[in-house]
C-alpha positions as CSV (number, residue, x, y, z in Angstrom):
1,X,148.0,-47.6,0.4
2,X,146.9,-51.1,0.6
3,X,149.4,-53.5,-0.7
4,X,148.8,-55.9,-3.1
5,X,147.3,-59.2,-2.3
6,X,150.8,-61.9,-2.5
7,X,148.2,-64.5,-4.1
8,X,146.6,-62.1,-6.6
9,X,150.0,-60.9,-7.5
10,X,151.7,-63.9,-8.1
11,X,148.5,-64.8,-10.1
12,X,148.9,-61.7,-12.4
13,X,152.5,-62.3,-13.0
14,X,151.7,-66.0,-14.2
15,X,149.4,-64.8,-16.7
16,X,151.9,-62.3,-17.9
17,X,154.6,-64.9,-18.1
18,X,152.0,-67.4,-20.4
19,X,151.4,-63.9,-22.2
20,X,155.2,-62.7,-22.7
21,X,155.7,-66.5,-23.8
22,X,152.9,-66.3,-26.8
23,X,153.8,-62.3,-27.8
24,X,150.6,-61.4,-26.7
25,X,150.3,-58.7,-23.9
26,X,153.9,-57.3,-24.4
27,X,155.4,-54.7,-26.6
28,X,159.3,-54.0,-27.3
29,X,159.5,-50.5,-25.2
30,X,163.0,-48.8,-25.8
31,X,163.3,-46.8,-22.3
32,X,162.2,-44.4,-19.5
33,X,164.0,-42.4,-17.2
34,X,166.3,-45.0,-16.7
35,X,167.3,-46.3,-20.0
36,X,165.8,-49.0,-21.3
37,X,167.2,-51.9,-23.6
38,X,165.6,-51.4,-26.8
39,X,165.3,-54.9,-27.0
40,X,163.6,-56.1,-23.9
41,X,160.0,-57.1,-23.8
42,X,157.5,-55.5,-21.3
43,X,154.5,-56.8,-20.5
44,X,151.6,-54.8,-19.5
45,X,150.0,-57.0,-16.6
46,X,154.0,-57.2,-15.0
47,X,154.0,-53.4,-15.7
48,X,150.7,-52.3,-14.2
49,X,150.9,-54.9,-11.1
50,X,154.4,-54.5,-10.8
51,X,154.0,-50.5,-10.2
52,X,151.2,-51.0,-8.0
53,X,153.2,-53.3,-5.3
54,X,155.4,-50.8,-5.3
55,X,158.6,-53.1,-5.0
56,X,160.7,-51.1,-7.3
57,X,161.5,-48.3,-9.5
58,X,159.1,-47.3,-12.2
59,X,161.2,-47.6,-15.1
60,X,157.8,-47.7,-17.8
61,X,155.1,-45.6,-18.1
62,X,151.6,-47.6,-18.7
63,X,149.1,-45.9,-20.4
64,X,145.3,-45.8,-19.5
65,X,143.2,-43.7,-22.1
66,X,140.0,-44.4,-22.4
67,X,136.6,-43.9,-25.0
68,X,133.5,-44.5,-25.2
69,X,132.3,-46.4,-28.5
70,X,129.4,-44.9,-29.8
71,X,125.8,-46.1,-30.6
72,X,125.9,-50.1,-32.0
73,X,129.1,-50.4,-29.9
74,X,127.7,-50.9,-26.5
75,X,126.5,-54.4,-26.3
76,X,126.9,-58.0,-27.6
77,X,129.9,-59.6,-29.5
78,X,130.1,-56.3,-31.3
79,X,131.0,-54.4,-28.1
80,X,133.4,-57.4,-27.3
81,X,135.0,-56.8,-30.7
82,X,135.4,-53.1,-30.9
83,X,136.7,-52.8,-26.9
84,X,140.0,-55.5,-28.4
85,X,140.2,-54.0,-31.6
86,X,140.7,-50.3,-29.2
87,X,143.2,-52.0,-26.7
88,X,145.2,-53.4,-30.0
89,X,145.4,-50.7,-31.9
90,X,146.2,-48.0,-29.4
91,X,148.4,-50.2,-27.3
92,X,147.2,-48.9,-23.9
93,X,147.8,-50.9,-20.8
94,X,144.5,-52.1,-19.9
95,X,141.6,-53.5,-21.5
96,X,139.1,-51.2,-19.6
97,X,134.8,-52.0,-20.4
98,X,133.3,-49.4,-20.5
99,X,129.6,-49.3,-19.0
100,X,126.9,-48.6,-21.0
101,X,123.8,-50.4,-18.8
102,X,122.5,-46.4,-17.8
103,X,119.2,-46.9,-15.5
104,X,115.9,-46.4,-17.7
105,X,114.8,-42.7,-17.0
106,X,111.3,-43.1,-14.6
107,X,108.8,-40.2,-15.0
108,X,107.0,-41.9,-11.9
109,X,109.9,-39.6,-9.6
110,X,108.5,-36.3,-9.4
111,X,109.3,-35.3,-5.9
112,X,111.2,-36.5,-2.8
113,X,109.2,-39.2,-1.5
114,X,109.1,-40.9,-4.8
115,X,112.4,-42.4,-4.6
116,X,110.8,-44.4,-2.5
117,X,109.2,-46.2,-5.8
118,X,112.9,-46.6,-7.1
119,X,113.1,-50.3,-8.7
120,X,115.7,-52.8,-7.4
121,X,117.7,-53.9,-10.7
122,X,118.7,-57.7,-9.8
123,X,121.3,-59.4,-11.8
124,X,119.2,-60.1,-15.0
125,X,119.1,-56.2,-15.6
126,X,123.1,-56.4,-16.1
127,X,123.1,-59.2,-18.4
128,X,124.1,-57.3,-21.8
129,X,126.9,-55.7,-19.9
130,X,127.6,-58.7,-17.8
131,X,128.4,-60.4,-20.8
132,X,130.8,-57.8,-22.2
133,X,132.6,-58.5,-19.3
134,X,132.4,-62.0,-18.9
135,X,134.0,-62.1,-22.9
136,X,136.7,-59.5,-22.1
137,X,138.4,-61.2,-19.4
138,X,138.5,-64.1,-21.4
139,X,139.8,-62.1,-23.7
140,X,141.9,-60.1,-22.6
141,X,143.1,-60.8,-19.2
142,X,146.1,-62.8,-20.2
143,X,146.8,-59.5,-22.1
144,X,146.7,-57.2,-19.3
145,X,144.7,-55.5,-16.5
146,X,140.8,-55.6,-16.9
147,X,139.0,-52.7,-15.2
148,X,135.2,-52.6,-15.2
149,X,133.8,-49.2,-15.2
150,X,131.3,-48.4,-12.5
151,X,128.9,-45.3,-11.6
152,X,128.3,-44.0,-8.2
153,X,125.0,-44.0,-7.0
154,X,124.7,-40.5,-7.7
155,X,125.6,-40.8,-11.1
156,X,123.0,-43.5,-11.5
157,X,120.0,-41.9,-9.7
158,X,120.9,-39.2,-12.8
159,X,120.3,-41.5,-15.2
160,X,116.7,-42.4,-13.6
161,X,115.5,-39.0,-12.9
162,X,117.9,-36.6,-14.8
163,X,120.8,-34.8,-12.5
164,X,119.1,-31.5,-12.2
165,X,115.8,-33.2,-10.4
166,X,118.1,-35.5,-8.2
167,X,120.5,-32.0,-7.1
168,X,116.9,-30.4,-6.9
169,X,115.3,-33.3,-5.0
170,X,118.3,-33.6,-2.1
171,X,118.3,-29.9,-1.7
172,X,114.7,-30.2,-0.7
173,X,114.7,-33.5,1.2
174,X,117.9,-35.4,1.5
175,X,116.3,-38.5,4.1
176,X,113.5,-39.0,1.0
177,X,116.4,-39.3,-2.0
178,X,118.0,-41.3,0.4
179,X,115.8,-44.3,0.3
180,X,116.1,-44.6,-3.4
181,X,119.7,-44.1,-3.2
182,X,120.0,-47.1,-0.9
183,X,118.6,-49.5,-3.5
184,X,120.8,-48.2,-6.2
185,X,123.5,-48.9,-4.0
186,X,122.3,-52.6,-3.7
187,X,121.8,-52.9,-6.6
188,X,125.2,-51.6,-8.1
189,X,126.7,-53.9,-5.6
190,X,125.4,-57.0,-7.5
191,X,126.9,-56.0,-10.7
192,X,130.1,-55.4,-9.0
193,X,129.7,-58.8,-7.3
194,X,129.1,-60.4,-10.7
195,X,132.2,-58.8,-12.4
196,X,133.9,-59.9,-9.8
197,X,132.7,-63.5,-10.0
198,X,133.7,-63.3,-13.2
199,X,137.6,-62.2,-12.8
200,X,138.2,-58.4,-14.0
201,X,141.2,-57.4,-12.3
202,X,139.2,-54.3,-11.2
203,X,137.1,-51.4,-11.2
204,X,137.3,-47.5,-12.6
205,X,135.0,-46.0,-10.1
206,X,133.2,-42.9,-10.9
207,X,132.2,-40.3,-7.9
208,X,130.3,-37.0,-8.8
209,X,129.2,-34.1,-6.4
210,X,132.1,-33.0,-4.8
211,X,132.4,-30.4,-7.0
212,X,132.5,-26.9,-6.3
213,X,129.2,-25.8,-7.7
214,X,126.5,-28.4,-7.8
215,X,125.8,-29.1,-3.6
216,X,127.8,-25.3,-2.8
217,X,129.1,-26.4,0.1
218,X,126.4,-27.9,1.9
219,X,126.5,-31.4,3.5
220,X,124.5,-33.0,0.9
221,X,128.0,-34.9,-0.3
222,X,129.5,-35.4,2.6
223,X,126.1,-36.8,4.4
224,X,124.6,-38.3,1.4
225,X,127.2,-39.1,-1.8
226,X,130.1,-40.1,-0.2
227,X,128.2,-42.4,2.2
228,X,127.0,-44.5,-0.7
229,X,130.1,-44.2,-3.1
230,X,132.3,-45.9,-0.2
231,X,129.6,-48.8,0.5
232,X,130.4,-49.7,-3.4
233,X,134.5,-48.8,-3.3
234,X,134.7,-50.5,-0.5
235,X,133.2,-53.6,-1.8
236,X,135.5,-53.9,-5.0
237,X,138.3,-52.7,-3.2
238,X,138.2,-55.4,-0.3
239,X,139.0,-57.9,-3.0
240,X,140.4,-56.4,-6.2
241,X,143.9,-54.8,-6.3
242,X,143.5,-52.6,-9.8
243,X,140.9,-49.8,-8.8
244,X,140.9,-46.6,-9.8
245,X,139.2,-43.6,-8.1
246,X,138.0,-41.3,-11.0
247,X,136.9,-37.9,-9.7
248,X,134.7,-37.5,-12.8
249,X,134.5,-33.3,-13.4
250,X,131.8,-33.5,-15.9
251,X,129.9,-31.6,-13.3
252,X,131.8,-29.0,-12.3
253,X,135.4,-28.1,-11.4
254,X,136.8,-29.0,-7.9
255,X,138.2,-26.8,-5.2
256,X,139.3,-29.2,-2.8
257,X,139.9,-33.0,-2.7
258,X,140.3,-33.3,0.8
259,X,137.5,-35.2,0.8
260,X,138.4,-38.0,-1.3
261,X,141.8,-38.5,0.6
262,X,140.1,-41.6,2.4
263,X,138.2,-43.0,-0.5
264,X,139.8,-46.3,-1.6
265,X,141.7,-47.4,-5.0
266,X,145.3,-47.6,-6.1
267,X,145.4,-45.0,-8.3
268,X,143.9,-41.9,-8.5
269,X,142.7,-40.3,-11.8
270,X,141.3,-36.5,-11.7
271,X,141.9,-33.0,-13.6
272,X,144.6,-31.4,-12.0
273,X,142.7,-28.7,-11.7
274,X,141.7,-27.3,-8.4
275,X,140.1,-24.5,-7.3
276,X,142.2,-21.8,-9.5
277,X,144.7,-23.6,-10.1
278,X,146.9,-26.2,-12.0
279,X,148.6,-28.5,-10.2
280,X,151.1,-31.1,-11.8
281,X,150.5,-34.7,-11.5
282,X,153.4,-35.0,-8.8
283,X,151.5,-32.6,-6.6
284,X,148.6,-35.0,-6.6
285,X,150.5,-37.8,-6.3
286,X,152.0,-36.7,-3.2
287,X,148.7,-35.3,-1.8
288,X,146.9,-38.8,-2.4
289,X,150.0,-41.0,-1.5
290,X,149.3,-43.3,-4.7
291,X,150.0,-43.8,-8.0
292,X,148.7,-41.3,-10.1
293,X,146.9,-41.4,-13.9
294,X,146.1,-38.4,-15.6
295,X,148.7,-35.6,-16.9
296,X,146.3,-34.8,-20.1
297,X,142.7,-33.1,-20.8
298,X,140.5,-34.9,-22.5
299,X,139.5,-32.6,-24.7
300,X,143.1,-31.4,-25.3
301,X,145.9,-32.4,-27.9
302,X,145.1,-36.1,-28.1
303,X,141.7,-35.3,-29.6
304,X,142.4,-32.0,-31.0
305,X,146.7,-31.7,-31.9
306,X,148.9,-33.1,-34.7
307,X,151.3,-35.8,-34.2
308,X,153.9,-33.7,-33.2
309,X,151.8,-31.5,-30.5
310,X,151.2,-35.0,-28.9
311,X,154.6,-36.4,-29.1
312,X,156.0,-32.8,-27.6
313,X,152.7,-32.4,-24.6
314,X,153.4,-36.6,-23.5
315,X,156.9,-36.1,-23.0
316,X,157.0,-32.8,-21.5
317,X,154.1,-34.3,-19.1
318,X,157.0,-37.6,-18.4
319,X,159.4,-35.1,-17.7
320,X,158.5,-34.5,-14.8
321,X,156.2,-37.4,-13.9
322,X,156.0,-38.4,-9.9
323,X,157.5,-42.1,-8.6
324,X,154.6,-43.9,-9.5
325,X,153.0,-43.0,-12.3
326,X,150.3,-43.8,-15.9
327,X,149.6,-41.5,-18.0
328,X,146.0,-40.7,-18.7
329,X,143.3,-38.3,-19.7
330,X,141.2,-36.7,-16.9
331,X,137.8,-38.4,-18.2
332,X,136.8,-40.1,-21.4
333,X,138.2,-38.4,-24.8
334,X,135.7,-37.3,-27.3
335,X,133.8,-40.4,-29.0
336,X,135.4,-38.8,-32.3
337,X,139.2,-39.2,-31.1
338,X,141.0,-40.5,-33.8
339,X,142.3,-43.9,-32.6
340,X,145.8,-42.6,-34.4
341,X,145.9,-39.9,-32.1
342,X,145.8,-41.6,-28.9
343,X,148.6,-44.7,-30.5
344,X,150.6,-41.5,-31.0
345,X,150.0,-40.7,-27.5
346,X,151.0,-44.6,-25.9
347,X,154.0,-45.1,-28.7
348,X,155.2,-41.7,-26.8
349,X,155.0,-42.8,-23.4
350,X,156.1,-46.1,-24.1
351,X,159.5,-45.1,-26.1
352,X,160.3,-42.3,-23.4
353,X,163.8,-42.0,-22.8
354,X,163.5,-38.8,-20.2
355,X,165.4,-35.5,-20.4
């Protein structure tokens, strides 16, 4: 795993300093495996960085759940509002933005060869989301670690033609989607480029079809996906040191993640779900080699249990957490979640006093 950049790192820890000085950014955490003073004040940029760098022993567990915010939510000082009120109220280690810029559907793409008619989206298409981010790092980064979500190119050539057509369209001609799926690519890279530019910490990028069922084991992802997802991770990841590689399942279930072993990011978030089996979130972590997030469905307790199912389903995840460690959902929780839910969730991960 790549290390952390010195400069960047001492830069996050100044801004946690300013934060732990104001109150803002840190929470009283009582312990984790190894017995924290109740009294001692963590702060959540220190936290995240600090288990990233991997100079010591994990001894908090960060928390990254994430939601979408619904229609009226997604844009403007609105969106600004709602994404701080979420990373107040929860208490979750990161202010993450969600996207919400989807490509306009074309009806023009109809076949292979018309993803040769694909539009180039410049910088003023991102402008509403740009903005969102621009606001929440001012926001929030003295708070802790902002994440911009990103798409794959995949995922965004769904959003233009629908995912069925695109699955249909690189099944029948591969070289023709390709085209289209280069100036996705360029474009996506500006938006990253912009976020940058404007300071998020990092990115939560999204990859789709690996999975078992929608390519069955052709080349398609191999020759096709993958090539474009990692001209886009490599990008943010050449100069951010908070990524996170989300192996989104919303298409299907995986049976191998071999192929993802050489995508970058310093975390890894996926169901632990593979093939027929359940793996724990040590087993991945020691199959990808880096800190992983995840340990909860996203349509399980936190969206669907009492207080007490959470409290007992967190810690029995912590129990046996690997090294390095933040506990998440595989994907996005339903947009209904209650908010209450997912505090209970952080307040139990955060007060975790192991076995």
């Amino acid at each position: 795993m790549k290390n952390l950049k010195r400069r960047n790192f001492i830069k996050s820890v100044g801004l946690a300093t300013v934060a732990s000085a104001t109150g803002m950014g840190s929470i009283i955490a009582t312990s984790c495996k190894t017995k924290r003073k109740s009294s001692e004040i963590v702060n959540k940029r220190d936290a995240v960085f600090g288990l990233l760098s991997g100079d010591k022993t994990q001894e908090y567990y960060p928390v990254g759940i994430f939601k979408h915010f619904g229609k009226g939510h997604k844009f403007g000082d609105i969106a600004v509002k709602t994404h701080m009120e979420y990373f107040r109220f929860t208490g979750i280690d990161f202010v993450k933005i969600q996207y919400e810029q989807s490509f306009p559907r074309l009806d023009i793409i109809q076949k292979p060869s018309d993803w040769l008619k694909m539009p180039f989206y410049k910088k003023d298409y991102y402008k509403d989301q740009l903005y969102v981010v621009k606001e929440l790092v001012k926001k929030g980064k003295s708070l802790a670690p902002v994440i911009a979500t990103i798409y794959s190119p995949f995922m965004c050539a769904g959003h233009t033609a629908s995912k069925k057509i695109v699955v249909e369209h690189l099944n029948q001609d591969p070289d023709k989607v390709k085209k289209g799926m280069e100036i996705i690519t360029d474009s996506l890279l500006i938006f990253a480029k912009e976020c940058i530019k404007l300071g998020v910490d990092g990115f939560l990028a999204s990859t789709q079809g690996g999975d078992a069922t929608t390519f069955q084991g052709s080349n398609i992802f191999s020759e096709y996906i993958k090539p474009a997802d990692l001209v886009v991770m490599n990008e943010i990841n050449n100069v951010c040191d908070c990524n996170i590689l989300h192996i989104c399942d919303e298409g299907g279930d995986y049976d191998d993640l071999t192929p993802f072993l050489d995508y970058p990011g310093q975390i890894i978030n996926c169901s632990t779900k593979v093939g027929d089996k359940w793996l724990t979130p040590s087993d991945l972590y020691n199959f990808f080699g880096r800190t992983f997030m995840g340990g909860m469905k996203k349509r399980g307790v936190i969206p669907n249990g009492t207080k007490q199912e959470i409290h007992d389903k967190v810690s029995k995840v912590l129990d046996t957490a690997p090294e390095r460690f933040i506990l998440g959902t595989d994907c996005t929780v339903p947009l209904d979640t209650d908010w209450k839910n997912i505090k209970k969730a952080v307040e139990t991960a955060h007060s975790y006093q192991g076995k």
